[in-house]
VMD Tcl script that builds the backbone (N, CA, C; Angstrom):
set m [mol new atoms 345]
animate dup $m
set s [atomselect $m all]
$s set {name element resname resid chain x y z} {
  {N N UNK 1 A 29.939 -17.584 110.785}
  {CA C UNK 1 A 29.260 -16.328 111.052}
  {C C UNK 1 A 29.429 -15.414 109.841}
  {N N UNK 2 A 28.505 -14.799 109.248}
  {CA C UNK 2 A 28.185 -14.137 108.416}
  {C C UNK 2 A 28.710 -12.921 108.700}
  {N N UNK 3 A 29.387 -12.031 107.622}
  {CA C UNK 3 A 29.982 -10.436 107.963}
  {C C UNK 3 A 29.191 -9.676 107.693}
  {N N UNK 4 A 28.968 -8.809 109.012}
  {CA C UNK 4 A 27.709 -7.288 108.809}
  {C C UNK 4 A 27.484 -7.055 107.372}
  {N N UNK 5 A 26.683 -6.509 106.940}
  {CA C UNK 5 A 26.845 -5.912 105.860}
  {C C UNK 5 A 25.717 -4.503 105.690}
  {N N UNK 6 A 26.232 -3.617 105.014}
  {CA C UNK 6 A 25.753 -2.626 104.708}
  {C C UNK 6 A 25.371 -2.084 103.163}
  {N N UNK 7 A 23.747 -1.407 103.375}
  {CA C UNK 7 A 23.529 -1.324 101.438}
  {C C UNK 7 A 24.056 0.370 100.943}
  {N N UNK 8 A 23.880 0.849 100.285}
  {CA C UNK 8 A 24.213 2.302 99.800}
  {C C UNK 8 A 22.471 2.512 98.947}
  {N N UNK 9 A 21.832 3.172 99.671}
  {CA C UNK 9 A 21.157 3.972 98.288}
  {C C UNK 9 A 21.346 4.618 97.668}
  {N N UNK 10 A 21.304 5.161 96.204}
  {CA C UNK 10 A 21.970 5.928 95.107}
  {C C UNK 10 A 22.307 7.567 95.867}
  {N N UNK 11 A 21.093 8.145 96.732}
  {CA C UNK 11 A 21.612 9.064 96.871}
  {C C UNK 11 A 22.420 9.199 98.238}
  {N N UNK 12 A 22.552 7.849 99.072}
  {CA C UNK 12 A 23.425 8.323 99.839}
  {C C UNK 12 A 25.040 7.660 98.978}
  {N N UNK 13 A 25.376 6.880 98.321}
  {CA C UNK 13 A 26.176 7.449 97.995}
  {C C UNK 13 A 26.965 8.764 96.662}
  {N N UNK 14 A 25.580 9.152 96.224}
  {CA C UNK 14 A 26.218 10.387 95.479}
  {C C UNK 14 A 26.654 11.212 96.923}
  {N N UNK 15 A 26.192 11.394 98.177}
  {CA C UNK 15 A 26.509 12.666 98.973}
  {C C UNK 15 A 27.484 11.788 99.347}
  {N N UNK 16 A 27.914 10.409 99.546}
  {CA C UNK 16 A 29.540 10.434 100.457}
  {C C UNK 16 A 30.706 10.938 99.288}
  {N N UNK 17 A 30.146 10.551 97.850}
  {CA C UNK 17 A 31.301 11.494 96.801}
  {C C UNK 17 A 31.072 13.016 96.659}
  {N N UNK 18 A 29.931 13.662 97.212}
  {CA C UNK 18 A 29.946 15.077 97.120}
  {C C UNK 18 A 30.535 15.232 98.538}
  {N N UNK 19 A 30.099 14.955 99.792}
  {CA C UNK 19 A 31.636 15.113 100.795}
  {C C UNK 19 A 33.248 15.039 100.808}
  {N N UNK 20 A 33.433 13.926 99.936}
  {CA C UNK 20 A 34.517 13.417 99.757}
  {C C UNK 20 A 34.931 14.710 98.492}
  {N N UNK 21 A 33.772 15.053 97.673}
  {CA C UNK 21 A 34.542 16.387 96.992}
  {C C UNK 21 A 34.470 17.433 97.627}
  {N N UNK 22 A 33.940 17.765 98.127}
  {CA C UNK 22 A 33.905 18.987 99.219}
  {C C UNK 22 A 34.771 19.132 100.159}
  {N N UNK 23 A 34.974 18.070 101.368}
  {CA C UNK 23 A 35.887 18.002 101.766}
  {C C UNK 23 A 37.464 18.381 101.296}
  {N N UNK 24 A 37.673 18.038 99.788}
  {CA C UNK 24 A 39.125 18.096 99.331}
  {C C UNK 24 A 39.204 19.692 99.187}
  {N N UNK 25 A 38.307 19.856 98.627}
  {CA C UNK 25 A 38.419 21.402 98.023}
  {C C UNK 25 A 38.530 22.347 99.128}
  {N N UNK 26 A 37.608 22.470 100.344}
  {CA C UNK 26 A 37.865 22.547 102.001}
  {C C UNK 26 A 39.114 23.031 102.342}
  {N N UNK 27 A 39.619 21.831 102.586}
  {CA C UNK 27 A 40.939 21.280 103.414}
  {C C UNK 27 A 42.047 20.508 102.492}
  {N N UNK 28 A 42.214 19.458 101.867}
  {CA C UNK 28 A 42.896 18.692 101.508}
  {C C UNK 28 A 42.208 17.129 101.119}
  {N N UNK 29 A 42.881 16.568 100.456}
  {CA C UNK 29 A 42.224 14.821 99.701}
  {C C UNK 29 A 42.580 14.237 100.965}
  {N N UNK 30 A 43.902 14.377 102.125}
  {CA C UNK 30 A 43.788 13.732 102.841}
  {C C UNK 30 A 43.230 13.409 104.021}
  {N N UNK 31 A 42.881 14.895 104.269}
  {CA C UNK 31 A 41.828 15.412 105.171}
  {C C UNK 31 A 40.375 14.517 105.003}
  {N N UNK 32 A 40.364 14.670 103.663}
  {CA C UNK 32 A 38.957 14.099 103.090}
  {C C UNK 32 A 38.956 12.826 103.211}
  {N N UNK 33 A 39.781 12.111 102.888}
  {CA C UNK 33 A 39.630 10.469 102.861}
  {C C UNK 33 A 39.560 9.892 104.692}
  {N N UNK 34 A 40.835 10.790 105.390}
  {CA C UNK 34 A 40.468 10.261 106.785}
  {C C UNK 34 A 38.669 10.342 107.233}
  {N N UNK 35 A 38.242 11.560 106.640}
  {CA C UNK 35 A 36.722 12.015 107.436}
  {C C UNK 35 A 35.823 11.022 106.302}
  {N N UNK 36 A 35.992 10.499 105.093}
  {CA C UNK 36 A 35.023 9.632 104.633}
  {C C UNK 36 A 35.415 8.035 105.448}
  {N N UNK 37 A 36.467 7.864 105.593}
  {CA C UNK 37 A 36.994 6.568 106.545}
  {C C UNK 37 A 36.094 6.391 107.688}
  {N N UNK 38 A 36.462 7.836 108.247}
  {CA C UNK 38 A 35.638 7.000 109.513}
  {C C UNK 38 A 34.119 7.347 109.455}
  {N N UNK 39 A 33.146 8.172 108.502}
  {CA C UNK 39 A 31.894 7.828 107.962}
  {C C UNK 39 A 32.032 5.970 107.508}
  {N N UNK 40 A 32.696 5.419 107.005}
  {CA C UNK 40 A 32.337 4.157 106.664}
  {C C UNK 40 A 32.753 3.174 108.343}
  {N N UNK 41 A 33.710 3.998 108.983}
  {CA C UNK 41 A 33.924 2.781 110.263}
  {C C UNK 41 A 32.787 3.219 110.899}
  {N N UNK 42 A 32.018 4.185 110.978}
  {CA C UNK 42 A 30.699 3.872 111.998}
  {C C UNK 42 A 29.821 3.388 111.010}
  {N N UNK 43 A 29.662 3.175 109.773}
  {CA C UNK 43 A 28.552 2.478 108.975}
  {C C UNK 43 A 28.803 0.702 109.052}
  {N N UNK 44 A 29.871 0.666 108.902}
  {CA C UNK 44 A 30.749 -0.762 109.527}
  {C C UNK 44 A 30.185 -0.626 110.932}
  {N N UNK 45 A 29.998 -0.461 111.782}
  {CA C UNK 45 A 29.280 -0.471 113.347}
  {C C UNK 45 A 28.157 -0.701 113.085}
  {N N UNK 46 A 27.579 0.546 112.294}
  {CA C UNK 46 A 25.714 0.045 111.889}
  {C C UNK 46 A 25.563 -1.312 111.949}
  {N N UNK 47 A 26.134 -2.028 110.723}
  {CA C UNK 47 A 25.831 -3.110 110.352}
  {C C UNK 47 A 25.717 -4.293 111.444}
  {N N UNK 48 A 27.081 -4.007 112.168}
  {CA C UNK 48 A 27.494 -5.278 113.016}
  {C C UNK 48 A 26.482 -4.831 114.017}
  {N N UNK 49 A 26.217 -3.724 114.629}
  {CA C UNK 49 A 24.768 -3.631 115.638}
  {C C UNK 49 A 23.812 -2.721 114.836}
  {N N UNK 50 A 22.823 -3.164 114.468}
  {CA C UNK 50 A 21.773 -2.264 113.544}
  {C C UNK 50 A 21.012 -1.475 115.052}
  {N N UNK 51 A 21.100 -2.087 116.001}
  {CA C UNK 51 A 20.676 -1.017 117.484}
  {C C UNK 51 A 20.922 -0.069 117.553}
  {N N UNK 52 A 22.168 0.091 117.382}
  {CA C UNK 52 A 23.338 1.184 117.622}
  {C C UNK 52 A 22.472 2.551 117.545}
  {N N UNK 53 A 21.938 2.718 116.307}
  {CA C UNK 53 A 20.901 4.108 116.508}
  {C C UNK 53 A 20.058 4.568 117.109}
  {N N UNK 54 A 19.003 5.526 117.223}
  {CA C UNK 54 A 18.319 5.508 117.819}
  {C C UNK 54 A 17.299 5.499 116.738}
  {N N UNK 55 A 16.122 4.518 116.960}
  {CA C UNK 55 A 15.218 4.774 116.127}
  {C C UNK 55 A 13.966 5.870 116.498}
  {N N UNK 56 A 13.696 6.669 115.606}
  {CA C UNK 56 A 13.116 7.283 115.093}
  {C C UNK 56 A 11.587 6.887 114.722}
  {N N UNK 57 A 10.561 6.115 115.613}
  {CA C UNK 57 A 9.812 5.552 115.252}
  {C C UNK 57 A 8.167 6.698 114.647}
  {N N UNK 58 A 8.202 7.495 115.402}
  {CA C UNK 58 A 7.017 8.518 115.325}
  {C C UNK 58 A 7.230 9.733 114.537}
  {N N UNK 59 A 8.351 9.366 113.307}
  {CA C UNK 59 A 8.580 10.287 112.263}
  {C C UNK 59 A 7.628 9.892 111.224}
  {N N UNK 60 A 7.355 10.898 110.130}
  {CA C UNK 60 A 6.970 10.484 109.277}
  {C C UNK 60 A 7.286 9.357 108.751}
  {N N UNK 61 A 8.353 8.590 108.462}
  {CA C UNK 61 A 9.071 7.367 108.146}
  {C C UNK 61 A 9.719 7.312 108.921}
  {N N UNK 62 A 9.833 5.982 109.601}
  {CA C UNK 62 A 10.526 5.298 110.774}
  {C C UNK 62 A 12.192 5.077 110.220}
  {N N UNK 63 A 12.649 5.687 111.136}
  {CA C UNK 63 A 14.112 5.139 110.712}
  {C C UNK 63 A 14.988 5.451 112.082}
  {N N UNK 64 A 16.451 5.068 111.978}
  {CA C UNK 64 A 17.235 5.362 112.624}
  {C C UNK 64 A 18.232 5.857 112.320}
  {N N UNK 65 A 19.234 6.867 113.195}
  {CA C UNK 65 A 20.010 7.738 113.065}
  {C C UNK 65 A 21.252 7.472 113.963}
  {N N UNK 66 A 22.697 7.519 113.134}
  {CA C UNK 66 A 23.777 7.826 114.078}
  {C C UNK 66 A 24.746 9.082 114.194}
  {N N UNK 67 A 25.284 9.699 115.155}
  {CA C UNK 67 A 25.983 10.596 114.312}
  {C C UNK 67 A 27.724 10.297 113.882}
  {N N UNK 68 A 27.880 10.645 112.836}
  {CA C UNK 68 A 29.187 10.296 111.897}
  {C C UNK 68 A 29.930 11.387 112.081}
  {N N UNK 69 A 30.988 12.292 112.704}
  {CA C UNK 69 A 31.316 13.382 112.577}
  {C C UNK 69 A 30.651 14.872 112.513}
  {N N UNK 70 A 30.666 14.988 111.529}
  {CA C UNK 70 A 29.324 16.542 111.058}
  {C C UNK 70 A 28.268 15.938 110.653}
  {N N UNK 71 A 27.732 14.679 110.400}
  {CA C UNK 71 A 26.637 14.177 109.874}
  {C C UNK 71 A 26.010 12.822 110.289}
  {N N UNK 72 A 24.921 13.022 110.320}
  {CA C UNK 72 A 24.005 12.062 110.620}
  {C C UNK 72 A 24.318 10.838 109.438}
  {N N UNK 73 A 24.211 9.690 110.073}
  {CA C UNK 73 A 24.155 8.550 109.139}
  {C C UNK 73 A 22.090 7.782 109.124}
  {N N UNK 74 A 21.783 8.041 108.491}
  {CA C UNK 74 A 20.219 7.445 108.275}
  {C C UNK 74 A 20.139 6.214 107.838}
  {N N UNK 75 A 19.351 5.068 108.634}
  {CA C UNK 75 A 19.496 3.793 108.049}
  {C C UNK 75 A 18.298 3.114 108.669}
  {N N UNK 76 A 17.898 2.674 107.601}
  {CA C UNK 76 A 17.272 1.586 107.915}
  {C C UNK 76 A 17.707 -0.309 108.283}
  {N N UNK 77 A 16.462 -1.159 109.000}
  {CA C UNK 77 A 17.129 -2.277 108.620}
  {C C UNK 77 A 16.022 -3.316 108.033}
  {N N UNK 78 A 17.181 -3.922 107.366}
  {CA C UNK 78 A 16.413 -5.079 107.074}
  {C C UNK 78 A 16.691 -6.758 107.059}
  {N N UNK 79 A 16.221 -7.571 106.557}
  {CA C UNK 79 A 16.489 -9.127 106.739}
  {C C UNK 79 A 18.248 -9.311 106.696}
  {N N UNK 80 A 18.947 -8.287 105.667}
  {CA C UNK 80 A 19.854 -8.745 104.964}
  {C C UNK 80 A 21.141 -7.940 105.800}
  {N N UNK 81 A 20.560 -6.936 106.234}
  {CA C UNK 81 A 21.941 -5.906 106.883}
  {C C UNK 81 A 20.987 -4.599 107.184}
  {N N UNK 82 A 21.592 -3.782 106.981}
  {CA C UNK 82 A 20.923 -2.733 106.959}
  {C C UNK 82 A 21.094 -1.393 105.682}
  {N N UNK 83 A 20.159 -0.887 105.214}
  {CA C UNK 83 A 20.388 0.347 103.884}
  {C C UNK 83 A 20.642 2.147 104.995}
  {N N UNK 84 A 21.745 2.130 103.975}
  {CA C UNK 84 A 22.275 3.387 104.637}
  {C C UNK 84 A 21.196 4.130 103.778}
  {N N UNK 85 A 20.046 4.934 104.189}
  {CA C UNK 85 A 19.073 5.450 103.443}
  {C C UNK 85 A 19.942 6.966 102.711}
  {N N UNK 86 A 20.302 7.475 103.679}
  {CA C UNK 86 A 21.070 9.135 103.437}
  {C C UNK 86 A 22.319 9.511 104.323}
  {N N UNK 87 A 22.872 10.301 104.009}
  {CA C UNK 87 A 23.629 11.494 105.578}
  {C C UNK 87 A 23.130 12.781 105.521}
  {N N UNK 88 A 23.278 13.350 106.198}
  {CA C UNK 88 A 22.914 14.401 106.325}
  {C C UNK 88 A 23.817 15.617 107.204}
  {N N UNK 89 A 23.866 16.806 107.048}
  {CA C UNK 89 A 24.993 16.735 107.911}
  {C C UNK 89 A 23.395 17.428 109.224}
  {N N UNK 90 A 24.597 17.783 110.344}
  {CA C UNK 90 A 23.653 17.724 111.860}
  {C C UNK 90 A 22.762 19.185 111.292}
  {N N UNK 91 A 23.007 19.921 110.706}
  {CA C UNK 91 A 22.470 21.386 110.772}
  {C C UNK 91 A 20.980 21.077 109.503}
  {N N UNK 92 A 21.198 20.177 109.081}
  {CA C UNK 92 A 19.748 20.096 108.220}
  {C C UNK 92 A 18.393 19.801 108.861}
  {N N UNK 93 A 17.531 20.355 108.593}
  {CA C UNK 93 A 16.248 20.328 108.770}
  {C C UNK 93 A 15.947 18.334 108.530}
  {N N UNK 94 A 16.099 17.455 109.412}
  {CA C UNK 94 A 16.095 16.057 108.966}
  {C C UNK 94 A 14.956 15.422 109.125}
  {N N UNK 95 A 13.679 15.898 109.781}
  {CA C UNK 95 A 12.309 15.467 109.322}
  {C C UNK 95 A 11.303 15.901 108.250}
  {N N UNK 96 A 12.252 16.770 107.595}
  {CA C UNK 96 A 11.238 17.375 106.378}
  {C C UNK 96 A 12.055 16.740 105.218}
  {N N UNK 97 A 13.375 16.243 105.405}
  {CA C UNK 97 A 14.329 16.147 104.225}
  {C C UNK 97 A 13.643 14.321 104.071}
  {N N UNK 98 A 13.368 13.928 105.159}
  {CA C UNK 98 A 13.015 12.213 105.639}
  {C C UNK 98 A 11.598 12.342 105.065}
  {N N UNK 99 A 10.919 12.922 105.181}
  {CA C UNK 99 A 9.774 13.041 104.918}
  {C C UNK 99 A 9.815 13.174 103.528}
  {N N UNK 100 A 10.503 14.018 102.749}
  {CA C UNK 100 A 10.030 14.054 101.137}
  {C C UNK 100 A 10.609 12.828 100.596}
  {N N UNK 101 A 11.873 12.587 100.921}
  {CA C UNK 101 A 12.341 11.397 100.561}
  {C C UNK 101 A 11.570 9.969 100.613}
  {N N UNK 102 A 11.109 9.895 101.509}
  {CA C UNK 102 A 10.416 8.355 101.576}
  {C C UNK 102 A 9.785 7.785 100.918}
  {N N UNK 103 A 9.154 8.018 99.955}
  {CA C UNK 103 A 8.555 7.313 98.879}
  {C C UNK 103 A 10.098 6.682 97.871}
  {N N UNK 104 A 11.073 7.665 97.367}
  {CA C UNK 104 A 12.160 6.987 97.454}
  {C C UNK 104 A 13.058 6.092 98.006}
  {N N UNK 105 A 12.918 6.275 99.576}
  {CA C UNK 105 A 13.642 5.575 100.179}
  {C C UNK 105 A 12.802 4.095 100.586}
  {N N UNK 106 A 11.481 3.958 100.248}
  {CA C UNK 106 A 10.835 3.214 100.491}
  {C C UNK 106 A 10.834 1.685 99.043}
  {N N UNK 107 A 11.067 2.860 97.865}
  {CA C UNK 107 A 11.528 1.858 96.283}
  {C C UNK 107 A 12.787 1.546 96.868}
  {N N UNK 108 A 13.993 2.495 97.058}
  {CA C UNK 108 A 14.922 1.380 96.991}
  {C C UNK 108 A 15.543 0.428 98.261}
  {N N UNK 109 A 14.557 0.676 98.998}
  {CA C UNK 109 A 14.629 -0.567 100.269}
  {C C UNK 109 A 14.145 -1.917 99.605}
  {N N UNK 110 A 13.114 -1.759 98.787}
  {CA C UNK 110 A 12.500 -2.791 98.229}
  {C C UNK 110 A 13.092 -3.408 97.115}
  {N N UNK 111 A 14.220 -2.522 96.443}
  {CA C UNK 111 A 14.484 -3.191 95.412}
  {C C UNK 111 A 16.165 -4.095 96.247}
  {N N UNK 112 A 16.555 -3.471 97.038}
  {CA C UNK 112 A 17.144 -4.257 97.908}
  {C C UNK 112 A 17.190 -5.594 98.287}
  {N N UNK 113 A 15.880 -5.646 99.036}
  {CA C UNK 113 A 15.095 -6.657 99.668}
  {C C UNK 113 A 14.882 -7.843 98.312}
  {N N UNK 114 A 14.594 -7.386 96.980}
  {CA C UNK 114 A 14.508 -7.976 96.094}
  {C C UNK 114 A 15.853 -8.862 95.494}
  {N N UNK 115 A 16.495 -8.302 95.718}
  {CA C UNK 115 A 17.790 -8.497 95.241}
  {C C UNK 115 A 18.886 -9.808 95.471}
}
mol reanalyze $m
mol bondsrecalc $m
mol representation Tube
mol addrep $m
């Protein structure tokens, strides 16, 4: 049996290192590393059930969403696992942010898929 696996697009992980810096500056590095931990143990869940979310089908771009603490985890799936498209945290406007994005998030699904 094959292990879940999960992709990173560039900008979701520049925002888990701008959390992970934010967070420190916040509160503390250790504060920060527990709350990026368990952002990756529910992305580790994604993978092993790509269900797990709810999809989002009648958005501008179809996707699905979990929530991670203060933030939404955005993901798509595909043949291989699934691409963590973004996070977001819960207070963002997330069909206009999904919406500009997708032409991006749509290249690097594909270059994924390519891969």
């Amino acid at each position: 049996m094959t292990k879940p696996v999960f992709y990173l697009t560039r900008q979701a992980a520049r925002i888990l290192r701008d959390i992970h810096a934010h967070s420190t500056k916040q509160w503390n590095k250790r504060t920060a590393d527990r709350y990026i931990n368990e952002i990756y143990a529910v992305m580790n869940k994604i993978a092993a059930t790509p269900a797990l979310g709810k999809l989002r089908k009648s958005r501008s771009m179809p996707f699905s969403m979990v929530p991670a603490g203060k933030h939404f985890i955005v993901y798509d799936c595909i043949d291989k696992g699934v691409v963590i498209l973004t996070l977001l945290h819960q207070r963002r406007d997330i069909e206009r942010i999904i919406s500009e994005m997708g032409p991006f998030f749509v290249a690097e699904i594909d270059a994924i898929k390519k891969n």
